[in-house]
C-alpha positions in Angstrom: -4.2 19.9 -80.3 -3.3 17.3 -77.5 0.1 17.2 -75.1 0.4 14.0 -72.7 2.6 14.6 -69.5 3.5 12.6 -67.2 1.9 13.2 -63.4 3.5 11.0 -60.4 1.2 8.7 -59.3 -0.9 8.6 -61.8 1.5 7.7 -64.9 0.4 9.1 -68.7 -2.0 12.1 -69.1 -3.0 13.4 -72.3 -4.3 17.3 -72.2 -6.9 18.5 -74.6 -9.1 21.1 -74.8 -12.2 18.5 -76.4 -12.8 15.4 -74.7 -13.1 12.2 -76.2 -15.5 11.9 -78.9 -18.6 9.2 -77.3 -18.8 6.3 -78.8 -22.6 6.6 -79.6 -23.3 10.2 -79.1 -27.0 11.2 -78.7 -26.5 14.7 -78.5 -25.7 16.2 -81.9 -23.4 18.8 -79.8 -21.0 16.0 -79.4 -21.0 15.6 -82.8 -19.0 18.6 -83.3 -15.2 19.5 -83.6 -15.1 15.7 -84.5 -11.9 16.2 -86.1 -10.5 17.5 -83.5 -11.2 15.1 -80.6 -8.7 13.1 -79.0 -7.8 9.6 -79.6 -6.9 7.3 -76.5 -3.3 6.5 -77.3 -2.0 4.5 -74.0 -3.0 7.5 -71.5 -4.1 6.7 -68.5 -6.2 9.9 -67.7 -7.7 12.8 -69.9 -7.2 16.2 -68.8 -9.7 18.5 -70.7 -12.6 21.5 -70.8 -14.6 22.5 -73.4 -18.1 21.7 -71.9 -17.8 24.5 -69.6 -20.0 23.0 -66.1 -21.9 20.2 -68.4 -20.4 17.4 -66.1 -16.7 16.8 -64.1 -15.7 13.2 -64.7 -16.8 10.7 -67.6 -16.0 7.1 -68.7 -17.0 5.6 -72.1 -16.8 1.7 -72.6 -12.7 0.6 -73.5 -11.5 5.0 -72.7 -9.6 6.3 -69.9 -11.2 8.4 -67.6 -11.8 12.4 -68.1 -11.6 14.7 -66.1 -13.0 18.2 -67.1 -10.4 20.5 -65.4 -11.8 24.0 -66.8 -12.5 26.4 -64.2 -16.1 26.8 -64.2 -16.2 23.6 -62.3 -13.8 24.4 -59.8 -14.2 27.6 -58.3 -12.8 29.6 -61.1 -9.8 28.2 -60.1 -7.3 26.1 -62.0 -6.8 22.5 -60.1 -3.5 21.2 -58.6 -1.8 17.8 -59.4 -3.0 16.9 -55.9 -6.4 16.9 -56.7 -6.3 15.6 -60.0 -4.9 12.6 -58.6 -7.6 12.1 -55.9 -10.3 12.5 -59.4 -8.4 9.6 -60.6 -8.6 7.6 -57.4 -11.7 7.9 -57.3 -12.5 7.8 -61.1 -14.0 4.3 -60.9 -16.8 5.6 -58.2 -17.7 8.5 -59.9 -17.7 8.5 -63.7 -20.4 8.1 -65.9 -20.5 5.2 -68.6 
C-alpha cells in the first residue's frame, strides 16, 4: 500500500512501508515482498521503512531518492517535514547508487 502527499518544498512524495524494489538486487532479501514494492510514478522523494537500521538514504539508476524514515534510524523518534526536506537537499551527496 503506497499514499503520495504533497510536502512544501519538496513537491510529490509517495509513502510506503517497502522501498523500491533494486533494479539488480544481489541480496535475495530484496527479492522479497516483490509484489508489494513501489513503483516510481512521478514522485519526487520516497518516504519508507521496512529495513529497520540497514541504511538511511538510497538512489537506484532513473528512481527518486528514499529516505528510510522508520524510527530505528532516528532516535526512536518519528522525523519532521523539516528534516525530511534537508534529506532531500542533500539527497544527491549522500545516497547510494
Amino acid at each position: 500500500m503506497e499514499h503520495v502527499i504533497e510536502i512544501e518544498g519538496i513537491g510529490a512524495v509517495k509513502l510506503s512501508h517497502f522501498p523500491y524494489l533494486p533494479p539488480t538486487p544481489d541480496d535475495e532479501a530484496f527479492l522479497r515482498y516483490e509484489h508489494l514494492r513501489p513503483k516510481p510514478t512521478g514522485e519526487v522523494l520516497l518516504l519508507h521503512g521496512h529495513i529497520h537500521s540497514q541504511w538511511l538514504m538510497r538512489q537506484y539508476r532513473k528512481r527518486p531518492p528514499m529516505l528510510n524514515v522508520g524510527v530505528d534510524m532516528h532516535g526512536m523518534k518519528p522525523i519532521s517535514e523539516d528534516e525530511i526536506a534537508r534529506f532531500f537537499a542533500i539527497a544527491g551527496e549522500s545516497v547510494e547508487g
